[in-house]
C-alpha positions in Angstrom: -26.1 17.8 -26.6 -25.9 17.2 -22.5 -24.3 14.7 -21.5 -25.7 10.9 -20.1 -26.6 11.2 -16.8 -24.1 8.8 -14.4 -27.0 8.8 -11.9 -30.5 10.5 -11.0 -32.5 10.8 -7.7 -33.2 13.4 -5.0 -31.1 15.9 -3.2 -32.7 15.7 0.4 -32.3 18.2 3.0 -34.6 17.5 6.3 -38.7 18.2 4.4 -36.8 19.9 1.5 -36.3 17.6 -1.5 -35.2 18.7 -5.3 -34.6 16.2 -7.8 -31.0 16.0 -9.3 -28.6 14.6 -11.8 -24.7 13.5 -11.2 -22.4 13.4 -14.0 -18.5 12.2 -13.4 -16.4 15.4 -13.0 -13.5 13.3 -14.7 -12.5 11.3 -17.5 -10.1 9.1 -19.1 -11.1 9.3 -22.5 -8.4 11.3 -23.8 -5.6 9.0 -22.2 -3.7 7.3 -24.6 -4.3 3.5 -24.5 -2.6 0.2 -26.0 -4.0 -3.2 -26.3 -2.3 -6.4 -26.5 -1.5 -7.6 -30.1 -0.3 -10.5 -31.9 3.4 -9.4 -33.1 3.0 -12.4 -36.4 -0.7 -11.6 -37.2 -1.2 -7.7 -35.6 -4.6 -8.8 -34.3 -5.6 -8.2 -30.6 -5.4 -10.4 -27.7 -8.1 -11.7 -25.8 -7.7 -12.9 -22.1 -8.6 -16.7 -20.6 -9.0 -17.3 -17.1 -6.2 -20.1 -16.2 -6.5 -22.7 -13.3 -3.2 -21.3 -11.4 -3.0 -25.2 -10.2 -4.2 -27.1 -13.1 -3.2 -25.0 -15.8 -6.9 -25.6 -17.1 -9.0 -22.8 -19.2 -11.7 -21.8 -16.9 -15.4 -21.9 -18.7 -17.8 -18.7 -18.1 -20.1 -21.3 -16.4 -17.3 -22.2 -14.3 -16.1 -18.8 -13.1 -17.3 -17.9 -9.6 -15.9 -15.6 -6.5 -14.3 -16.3 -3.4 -12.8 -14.8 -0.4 -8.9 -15.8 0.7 -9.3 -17.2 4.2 -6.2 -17.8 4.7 -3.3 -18.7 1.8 -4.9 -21.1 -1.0 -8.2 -21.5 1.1 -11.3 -19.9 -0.1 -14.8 -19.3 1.0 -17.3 -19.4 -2.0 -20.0 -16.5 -2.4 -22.5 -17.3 -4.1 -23.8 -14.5 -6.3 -27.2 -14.6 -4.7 -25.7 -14.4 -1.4 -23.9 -11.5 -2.8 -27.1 -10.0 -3.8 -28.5 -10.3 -0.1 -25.9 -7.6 1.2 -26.4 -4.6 -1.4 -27.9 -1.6 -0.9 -30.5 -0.9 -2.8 -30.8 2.2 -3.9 -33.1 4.6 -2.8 -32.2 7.3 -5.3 -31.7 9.9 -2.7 -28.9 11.7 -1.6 -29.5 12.2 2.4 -27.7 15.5 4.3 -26.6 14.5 7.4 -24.5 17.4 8.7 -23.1 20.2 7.4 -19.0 20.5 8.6 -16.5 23.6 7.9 -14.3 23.2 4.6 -11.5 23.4 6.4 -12.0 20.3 8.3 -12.0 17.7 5.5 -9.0 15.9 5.7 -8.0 15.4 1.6 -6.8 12.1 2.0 -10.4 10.9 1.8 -11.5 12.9 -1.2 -12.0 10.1 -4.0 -14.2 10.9 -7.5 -16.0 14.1 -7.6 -19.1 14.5 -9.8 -21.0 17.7 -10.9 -24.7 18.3 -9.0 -27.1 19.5 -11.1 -30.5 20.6 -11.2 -33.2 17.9 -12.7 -35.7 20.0 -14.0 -37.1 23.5 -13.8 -39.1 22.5 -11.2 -36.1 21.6 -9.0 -34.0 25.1 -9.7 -35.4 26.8 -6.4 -34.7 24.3 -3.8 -31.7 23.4 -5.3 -30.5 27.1 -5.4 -31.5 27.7 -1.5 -29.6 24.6 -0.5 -26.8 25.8 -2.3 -26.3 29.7 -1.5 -27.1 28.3 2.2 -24.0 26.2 2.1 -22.3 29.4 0.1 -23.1 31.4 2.9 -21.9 29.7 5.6 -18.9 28.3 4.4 -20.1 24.8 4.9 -19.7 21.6 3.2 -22.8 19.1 3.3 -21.9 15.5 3.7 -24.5 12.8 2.8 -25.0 9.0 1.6 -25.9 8.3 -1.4 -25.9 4.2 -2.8 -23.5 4.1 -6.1 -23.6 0.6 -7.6 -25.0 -1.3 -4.8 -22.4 0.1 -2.5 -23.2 3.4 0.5 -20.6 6.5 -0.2 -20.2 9.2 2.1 -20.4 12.2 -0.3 -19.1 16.2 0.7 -21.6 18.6 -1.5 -20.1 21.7 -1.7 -21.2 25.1 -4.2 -19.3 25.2 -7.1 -20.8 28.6 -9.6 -24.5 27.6 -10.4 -24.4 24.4 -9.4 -22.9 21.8 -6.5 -19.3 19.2 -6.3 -20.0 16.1 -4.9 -16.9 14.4 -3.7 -17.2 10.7 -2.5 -14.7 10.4 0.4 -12.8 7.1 1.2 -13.5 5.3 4.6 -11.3 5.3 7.7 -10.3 1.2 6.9 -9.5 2.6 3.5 -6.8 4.4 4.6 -3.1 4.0 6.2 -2.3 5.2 9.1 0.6 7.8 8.1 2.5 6.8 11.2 3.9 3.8 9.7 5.4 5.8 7.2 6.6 8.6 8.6 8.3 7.6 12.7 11.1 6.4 11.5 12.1 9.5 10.1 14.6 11.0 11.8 14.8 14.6 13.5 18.3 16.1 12.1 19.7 19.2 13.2 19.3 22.3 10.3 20.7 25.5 10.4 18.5 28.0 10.3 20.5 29.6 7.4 19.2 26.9 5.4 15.6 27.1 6.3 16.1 30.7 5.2 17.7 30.0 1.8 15.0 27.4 0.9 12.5 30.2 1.9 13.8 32.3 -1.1 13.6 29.6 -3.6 9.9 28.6 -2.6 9.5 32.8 -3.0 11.2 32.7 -6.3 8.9 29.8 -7.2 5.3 31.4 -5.7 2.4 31.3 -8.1 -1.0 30.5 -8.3 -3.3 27.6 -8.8 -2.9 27.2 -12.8 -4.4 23.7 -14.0 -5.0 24.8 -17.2 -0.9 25.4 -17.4 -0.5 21.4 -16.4 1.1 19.8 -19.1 0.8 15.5 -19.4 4.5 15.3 -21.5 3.9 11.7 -21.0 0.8 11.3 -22.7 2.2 14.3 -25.1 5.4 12.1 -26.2 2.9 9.3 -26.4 1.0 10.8 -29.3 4.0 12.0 -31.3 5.2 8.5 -30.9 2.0 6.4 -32.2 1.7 9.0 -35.0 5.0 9.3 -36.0 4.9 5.1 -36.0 1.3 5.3 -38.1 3.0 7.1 -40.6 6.4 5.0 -41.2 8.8 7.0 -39.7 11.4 6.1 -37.9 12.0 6.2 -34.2 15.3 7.4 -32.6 15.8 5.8 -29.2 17.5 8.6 -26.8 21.5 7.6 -25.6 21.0 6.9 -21.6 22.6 9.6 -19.3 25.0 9.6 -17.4 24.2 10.0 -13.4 26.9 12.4 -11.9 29.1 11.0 -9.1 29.5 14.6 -7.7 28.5 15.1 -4.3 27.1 18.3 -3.3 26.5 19.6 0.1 23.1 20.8 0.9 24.3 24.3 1.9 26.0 24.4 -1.6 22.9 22.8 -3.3 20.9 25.3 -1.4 23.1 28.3 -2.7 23.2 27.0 -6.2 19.4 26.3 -6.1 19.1 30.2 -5.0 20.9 31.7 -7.6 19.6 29.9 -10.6 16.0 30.6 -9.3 17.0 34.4 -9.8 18.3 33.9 -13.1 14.4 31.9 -13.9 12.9 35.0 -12.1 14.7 37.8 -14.5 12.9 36.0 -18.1 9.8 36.0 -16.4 9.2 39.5 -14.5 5.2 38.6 -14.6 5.9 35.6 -11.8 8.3 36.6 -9.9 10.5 39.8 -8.9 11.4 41.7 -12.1 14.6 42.4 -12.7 15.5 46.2 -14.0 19.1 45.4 -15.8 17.8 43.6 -18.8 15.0 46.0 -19.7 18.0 48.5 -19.1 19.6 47.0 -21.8 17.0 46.8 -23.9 15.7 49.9 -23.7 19.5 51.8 -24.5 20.0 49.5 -27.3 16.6 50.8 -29.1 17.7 54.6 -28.7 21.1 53.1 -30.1 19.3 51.7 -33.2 17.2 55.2 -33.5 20.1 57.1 -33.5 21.5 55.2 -36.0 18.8 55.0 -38.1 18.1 59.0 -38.0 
């Protein structure tokens, strides 16, 4: 069975129009979640809103929004004043340019959904906007209105169908700046540049995310089903932090050679090594000989 639709409309490119369907390309479904339970009784917890000067329990009725002018003092928004300022939407997602990949800065990537085709009817157009964007390398970015609110969206081919991407806004983000200025310039040898160079190479891969592993959210489920079934749970003993102080040309150096090590058990990744096969391979005709 397909999955719910998270919204429908139109994928508009100047006179060319195909209806299509947007479905979250992410969930939190499988994520391990707790809720708040009475320890005495082992029934969930449910919220109040508290007065923070009064101490009073707040009443739905009662419950409205405001916006902090200044500390303690709030403007009040009505709900239908809220309701003025929405966007309605128009169910249509509007092309406005069409910009190089490369150019998209990823710190305003936000939730991606999956573009689909709505309908037979809507397979041609759709499949001309997308092998145009293919073709050209191109990313589309559009508006579309997404619970009342306007998103700037990047629509970019992704196998038969599209990736929509709804990127942040300039006041959304910081200006990096302020975080990185007052780091300072120190003087490294270029030894050292060279040294981390051969770890990153004894390191190089590929793009994997079906090789991510949540150990979290692994240790997690081990722990709620080991507790579901009675057994007991044996906290770990805290470890100790070294005092030793290494320099970085040592770390560097130490770094290097234990990356080798890594690289000789796993020849398909990085650099085989030749002694251990070697090895293998004389203690086999050992065996044989001994054997015959």
């Amino acid at each position: 069975m397909a999955p719910r639709a998270y919204w429908k409309g139109s994928l508009k490119l100047s006179l060319v129009s195909c209806p299509v369907v947007l479905y979250p390309a992410s969930t939190s479904v499988e994520k391990t979640r707790f809720h708040l339970i009475n320890r005495e009784t082992g029934n969930r917890l449910k919220q109040q809103m508290i007065d923070s000067e009064t101490g009073d329990i707040v009443e739905g009725d009662q419950k409205g929004r405001g916006y902090e002018l200044s500390k303690g003092q709030y403007v009040e928004i009505e709900p239908e004043e809220l309701e003025a300022v929405q966007i309605e939407s128009n169910h249509t997602i509007d092309i406005d340019s069409f910009v190089p990949r490369e150019e998209i800065d990823q710190r305003y990537l936000n939730h991606p959904y999956y573009i689909a085709p709505d309908g037979k009817a809507a397979v041609d157009a759709f499949a001309v906007i997308r092998d145009a964007m293919k073709d050209q390398d191109r990313v589309a970015l559009a508006r579309i209105v997404l619970t009342h609110r306007e998103h700037i969206i990047a629509i970019e081919p992704m196998g038969k169908g599209m990736l929509g991407t709804t990127l942040r806004f300039p006041y959304e983000l910081r200006d990096e700046a302020e975080f990185f200025d007052d780091i300072k310039s120190p003087k490294i040898t270029k030894d050292m540049v060279e040294l981390a160079g051969h770890i990153l190479q004894t390191k190089a891969a590929h793009f994997k995310p079906s090789e991510f592993k949540d150990q979290y959210e692994t240790a997690l489920k081990a722990l709620v089903k080991r507790k579901a079934s009675g057994k007991p749970i044996k906290l770990p003993e805290p470890e100790e932090k070294s005092g030793n102080v290494v320099s970085l040309m040592d770390a560097l150096k130490q770094s290097l050679g234990k990356g080798g090590k890594k690289a000789s058990r796993t020849p398909s990744r990085r650099a085989p090594s030749h002694r251990r096969p070697a090895k293998k391979a004389h203690r086999s005709a050992a065996r044989q000989r001994k054997a015959g």
